[in-house]
VEXDREN-2710 file (C-alpha; in Angstrom, 1 decimal):
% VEXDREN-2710
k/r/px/py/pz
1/UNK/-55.1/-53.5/-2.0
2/UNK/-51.5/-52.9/-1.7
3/UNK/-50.6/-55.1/-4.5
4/UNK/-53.1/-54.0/-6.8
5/UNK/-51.2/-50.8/-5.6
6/UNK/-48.1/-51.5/-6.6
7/UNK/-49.2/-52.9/-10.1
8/UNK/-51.0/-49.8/-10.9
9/UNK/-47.3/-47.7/-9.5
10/UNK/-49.2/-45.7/-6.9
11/UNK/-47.3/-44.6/-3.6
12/UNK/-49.8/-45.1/-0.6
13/UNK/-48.6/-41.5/0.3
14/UNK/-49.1/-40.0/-2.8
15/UNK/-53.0/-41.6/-3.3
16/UNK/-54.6/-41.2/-0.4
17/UNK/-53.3/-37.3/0.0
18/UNK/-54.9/-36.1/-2.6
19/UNK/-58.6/-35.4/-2.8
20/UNK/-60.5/-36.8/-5.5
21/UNK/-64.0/-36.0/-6.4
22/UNK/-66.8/-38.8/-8.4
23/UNK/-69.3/-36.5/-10.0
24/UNK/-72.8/-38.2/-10.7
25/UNK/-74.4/-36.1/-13.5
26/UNK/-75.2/-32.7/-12.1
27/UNK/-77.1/-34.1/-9.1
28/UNK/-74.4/-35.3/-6.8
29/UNK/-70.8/-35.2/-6.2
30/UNK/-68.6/-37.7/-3.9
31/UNK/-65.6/-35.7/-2.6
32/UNK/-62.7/-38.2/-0.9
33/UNK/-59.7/-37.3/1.2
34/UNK/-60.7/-33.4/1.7
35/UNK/-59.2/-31.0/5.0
36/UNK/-62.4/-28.8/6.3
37/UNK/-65.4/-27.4/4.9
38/UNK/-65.0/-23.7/5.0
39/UNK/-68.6/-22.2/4.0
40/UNK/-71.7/-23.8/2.7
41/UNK/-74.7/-22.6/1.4
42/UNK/-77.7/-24.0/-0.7
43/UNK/-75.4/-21.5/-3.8
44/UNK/-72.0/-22.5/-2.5
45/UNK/-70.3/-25.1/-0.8
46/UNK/-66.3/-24.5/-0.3
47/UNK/-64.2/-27.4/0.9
48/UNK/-60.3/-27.2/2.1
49/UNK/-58.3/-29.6/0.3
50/UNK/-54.5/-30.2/0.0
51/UNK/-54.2/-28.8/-3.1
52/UNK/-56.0/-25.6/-2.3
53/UNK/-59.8/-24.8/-2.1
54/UNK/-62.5/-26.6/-3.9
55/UNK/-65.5/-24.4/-4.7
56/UNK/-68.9/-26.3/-5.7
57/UNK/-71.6/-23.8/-7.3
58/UNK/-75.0/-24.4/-7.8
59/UNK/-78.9/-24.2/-6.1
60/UNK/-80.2/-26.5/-3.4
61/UNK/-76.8/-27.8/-2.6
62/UNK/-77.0/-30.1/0.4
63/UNK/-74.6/-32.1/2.3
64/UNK/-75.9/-35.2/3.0
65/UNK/-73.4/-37.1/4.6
66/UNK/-70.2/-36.6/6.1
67/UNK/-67.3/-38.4/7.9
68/UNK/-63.5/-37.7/8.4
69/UNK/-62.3/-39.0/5.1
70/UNK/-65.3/-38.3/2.8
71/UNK/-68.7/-36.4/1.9
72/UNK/-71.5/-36.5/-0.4
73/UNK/-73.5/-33.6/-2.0
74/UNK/-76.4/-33.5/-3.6
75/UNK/-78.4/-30.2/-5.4
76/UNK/-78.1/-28.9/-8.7
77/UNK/-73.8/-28.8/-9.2
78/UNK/-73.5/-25.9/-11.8
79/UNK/-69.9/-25.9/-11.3
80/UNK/-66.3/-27.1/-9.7
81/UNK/-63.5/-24.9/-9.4
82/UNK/-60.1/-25.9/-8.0
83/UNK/-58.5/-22.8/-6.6
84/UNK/-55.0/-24.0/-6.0
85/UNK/-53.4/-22.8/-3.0
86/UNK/-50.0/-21.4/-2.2
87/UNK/-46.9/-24.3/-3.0
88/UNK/-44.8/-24.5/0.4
END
């Protein structure tokens, strides 16, 4: 992976710090590399990231999975906002 990496010019530290989301349709959403969840509801699920908070709005949201490093949801996404937090 590290040479595929390199060819593409992506840092180790820089790709694997940032959160990145894979939205399937309006029916699920893969988020990768997140900090905490800080709320969830079946309206609204709010995740910590490192870029600031990411707020997922919709009905019957559902987290079906988690582990450290990632977390699936499933419901009906109606929207993503990326609320970026303060710069250090």
């Amino acid at each position: 992976m590290g040479k595929i990496m390199e060819m593409l010019d992506f840092s180790d530290e820089n790709i694997f710090r940032e959160t990145q989301v894979i939205l399937t349709g309006k029916r699920q959403a893969l988020i990768e590399n997140y900090r905490n969840i800080l709320s969830c509801t079946r309206e609204q699920i709010v995740i910590l990231t490192a870029s600031g908070r990411l707020v997922i709005s919709g009905k019957k949201l559902e987290i079906v999975s988690y582990t450290k490093l990632e977390m699936c949801i499933r419901g009906r996404i109606e929207s993503m906002i990326l609320e970026e937090g303060q710069k250090k």
